[in-house]
C-alpha positions in Angstrom: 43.2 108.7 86.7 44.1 111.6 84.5 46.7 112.6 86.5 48.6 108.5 86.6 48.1 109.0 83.0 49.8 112.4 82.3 52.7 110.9 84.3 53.2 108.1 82.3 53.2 109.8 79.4 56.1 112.1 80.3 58.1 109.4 81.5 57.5 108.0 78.1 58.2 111.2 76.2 61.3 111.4 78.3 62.9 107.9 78.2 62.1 108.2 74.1 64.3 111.3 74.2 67.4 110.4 76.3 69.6 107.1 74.7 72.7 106.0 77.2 75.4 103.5 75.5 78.1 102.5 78.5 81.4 100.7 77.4 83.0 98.6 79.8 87.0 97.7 79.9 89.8 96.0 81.4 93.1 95.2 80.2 97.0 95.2 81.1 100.1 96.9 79.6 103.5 94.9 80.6 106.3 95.0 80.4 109.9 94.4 82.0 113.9 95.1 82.1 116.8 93.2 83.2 115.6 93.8 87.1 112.1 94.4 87.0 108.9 93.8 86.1 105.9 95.8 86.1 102.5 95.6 84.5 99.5 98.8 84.9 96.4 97.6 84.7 93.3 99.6 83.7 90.1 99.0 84.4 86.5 101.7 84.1 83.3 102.6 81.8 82.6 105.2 79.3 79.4 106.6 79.0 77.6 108.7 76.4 74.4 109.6 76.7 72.1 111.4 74.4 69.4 114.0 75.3 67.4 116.6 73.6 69.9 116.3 70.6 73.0 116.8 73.3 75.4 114.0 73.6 77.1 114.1 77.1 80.3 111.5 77.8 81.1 110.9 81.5 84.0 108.3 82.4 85.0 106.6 86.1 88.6 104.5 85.8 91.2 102.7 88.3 94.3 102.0 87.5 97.3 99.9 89.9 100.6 100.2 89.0 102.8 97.3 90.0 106.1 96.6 90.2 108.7 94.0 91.2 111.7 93.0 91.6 112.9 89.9 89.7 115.5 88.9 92.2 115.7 87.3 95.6 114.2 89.8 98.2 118.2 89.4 99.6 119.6 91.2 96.6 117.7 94.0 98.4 119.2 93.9 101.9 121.8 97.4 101.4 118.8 99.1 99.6 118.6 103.1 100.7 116.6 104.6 97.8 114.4 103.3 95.4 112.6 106.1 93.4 109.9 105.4 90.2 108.4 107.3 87.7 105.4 106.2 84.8 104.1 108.0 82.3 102.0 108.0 79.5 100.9 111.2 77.6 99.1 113.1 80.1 99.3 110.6 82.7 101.6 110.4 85.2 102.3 109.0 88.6 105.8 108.0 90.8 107.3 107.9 94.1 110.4 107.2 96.5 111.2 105.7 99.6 114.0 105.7 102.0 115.0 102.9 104.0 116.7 102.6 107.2 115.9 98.6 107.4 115.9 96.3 104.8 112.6 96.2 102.5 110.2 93.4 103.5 109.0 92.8 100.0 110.0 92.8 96.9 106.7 94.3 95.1 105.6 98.2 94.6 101.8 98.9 94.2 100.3 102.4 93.5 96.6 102.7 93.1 94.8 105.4 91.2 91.3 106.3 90.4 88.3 109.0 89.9 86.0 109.9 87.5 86.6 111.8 84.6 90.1 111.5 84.7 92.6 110.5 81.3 93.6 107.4 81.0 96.3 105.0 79.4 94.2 103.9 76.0 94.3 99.9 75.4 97.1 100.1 73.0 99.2 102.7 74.4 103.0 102.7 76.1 103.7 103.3 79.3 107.3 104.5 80.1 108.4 103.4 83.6 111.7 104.5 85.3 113.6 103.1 88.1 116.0 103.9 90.2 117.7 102.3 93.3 121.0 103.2 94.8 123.0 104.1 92.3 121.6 101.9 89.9 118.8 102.7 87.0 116.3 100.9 84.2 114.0 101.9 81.8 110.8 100.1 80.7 108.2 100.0 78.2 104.8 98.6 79.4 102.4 97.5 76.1 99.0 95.1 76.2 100.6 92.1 75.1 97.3 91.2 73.5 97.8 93.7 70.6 
């Protein structure tokens, strides 16, 4: 009985001791040019926790990057490079692709995730660049919400 009782008072000492607050967020920066339109979403949790008079932060985020084009998939049919590029601070991200056929779609989606990684804050920008052929666009991707 001693010994159920000694355990339960650690456990107590030790939950009294350690505080955790977790913050939870989604949102969307968007934006779009003359040809395109893109939009990077973010979505993750922050936590801090607190232990022994030590606060500790840990964070785990995914973001997509999208894009598309705005005009018929046909406007496409003679496309032999497209190449992007987004960044935002200390976050960045891009490709390219070659085509020897026509492109089947007219939408780009990139993925990114991990744990305590940076990340695109709520009200930040996101330059995007574009280019396809010998053609090239610029955009600015902001949460419309702010």
């Amino acid at each position: 009985m001693k010994k159920v009782l000694m355990v339960l008072c650690t456990l107590l000492i030790l939950t009294a001791c350690t505080h955790k607050k977790t913050d939870n967020y989604a949102y969307t920066l968007k934006g779009e040019s003359e040809h395109w339109e893109s939009e990077y979403f973010v979505e993750g949790r922050d936590v801090w926790k607190e232990k022994n008079n030590r606060t500790t932060f840990s964070s785990d985020n995914n973001h997509t990057f999208t894009m598309k084009y705005k005009g018929p998939l046909e406007e496409l049919s003679t496309l032999r490079n497209l190449e992007y590029a987004y960044e935002a601070g200390g976050i960045s991200g891009g490709g390219s692709e070659e085509f020897d056929e026509p492109p089947i779609s007219k939408v780009l989606v990139s993925h990114r995730g991990g744990g305590g990684g940076a990340r695109v804050r709520e009200d930040g920008v996101v330059h995007v660049t574009i280019k396809w052929d010998t053609f090239e666009e610029s955009i600015e991707l902001r949460n419309s919400r702010k």
